[in-house]
C-alpha positions as CSV (number, residue, x, y, z in Angstrom):
1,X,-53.3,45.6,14.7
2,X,-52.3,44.4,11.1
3,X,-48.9,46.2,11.6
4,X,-48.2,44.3,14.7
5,X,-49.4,40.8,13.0
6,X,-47.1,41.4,10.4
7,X,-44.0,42.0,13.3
8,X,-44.8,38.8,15.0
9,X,-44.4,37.3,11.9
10,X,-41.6,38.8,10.4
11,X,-39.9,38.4,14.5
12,X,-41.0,35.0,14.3
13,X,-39.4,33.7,10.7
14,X,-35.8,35.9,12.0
15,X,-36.0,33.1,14.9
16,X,-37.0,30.5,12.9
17,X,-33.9,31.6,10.6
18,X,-31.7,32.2,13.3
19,X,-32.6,29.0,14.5
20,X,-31.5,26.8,11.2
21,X,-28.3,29.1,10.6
22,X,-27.6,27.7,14.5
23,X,-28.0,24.3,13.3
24,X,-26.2,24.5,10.2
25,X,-23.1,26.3,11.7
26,X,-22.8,23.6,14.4
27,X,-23.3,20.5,11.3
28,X,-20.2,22.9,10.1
29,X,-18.2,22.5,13.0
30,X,-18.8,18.6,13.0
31,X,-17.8,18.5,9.8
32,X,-14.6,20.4,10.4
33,X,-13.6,18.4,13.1
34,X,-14.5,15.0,11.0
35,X,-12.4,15.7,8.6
36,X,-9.7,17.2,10.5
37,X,-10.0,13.5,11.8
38,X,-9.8,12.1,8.2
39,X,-6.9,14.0,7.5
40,X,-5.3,12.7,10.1
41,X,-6.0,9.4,9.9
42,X,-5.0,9.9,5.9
43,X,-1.6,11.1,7.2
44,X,-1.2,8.1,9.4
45,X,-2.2,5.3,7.0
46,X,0.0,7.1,4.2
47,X,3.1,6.9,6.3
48,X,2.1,3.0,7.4
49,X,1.8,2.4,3.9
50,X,5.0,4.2,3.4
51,X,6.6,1.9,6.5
52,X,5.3,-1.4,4.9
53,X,6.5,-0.8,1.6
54,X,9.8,-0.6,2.4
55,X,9.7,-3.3,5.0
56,X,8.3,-5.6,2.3
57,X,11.1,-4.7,-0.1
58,X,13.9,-5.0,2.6
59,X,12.6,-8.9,2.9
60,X,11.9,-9.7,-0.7
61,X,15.6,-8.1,-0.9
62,X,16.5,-10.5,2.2
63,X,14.9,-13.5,0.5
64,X,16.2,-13.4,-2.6
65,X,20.0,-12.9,-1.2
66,X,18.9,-15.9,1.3
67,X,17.8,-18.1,-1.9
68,X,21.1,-16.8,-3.8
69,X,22.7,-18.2,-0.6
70,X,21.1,-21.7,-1.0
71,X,21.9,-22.2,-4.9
72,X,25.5,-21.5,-3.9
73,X,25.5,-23.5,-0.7
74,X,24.1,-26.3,-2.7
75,X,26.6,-26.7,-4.7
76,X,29.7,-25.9,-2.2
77,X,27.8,-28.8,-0.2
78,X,28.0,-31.5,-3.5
79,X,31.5,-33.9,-2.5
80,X,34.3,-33.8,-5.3
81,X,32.7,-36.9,-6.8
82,X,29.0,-35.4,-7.0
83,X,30.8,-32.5,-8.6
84,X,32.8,-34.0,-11.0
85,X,29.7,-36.0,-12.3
86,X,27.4,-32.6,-12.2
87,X,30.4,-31.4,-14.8
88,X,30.1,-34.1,-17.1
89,X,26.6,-34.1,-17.3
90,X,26.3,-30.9,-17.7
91,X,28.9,-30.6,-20.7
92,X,27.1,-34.0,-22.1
93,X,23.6,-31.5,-22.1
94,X,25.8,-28.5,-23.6
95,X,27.5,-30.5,-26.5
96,X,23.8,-31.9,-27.4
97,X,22.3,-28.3,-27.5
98,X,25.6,-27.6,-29.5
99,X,24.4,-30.2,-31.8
100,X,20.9,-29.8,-32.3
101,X,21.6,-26.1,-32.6
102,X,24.2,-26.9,-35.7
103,X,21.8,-29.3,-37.3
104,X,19.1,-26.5,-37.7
């Protein structure tokens, strides 16, 4: 009678282990899929990222040929007159530069 006392609990802990290696092999398999999921989603975001960054560049690229535009459209949109004083004051701010420069 002790023999079979000892088989029912021996049988019993094998089902009680079989039990938890159940469990733990289907927490496996969630954990698989989750972060088959992950990587996917990783995947994705990287190549979103990847997709952003270059549309960003292509418009700071687009701005800055848009504002390179302007500076010279501003001046192509200055009459002769507007012009021709923009020259002289501009050569009036050179030659005193010029002369502070030679008096240092």
């Amino acid at each position: 009678m002790a023999d079979l006392t000892k088989y029912e609990i021996l049988i019993s802990e094998l089902s009680s282990i079989e039990a938890q290696l159940s469990n733990l092999i289907h927490k496996n398999q969630e954990l698989v899929e989750q972060n088959s999921e992950l990587q996917s989603q990783l995947i994705q975001l990287k190549n979103e990222n990847t997709y952003l960054t270059q549309k960003l560049s292509s418009l700071e690229k687009e701005t800055n040929s848009q504002n390179n535009e302007g500076e010279i459209n501003l001046f192509n949109s200055l009459n002769l007159k507007e012009r021709e004083n923009l020259k002289v004051r501009l050569q009036n701010l050179i030659s005193k530069i010029d002369y502070h420069l030679s008096a240092v």
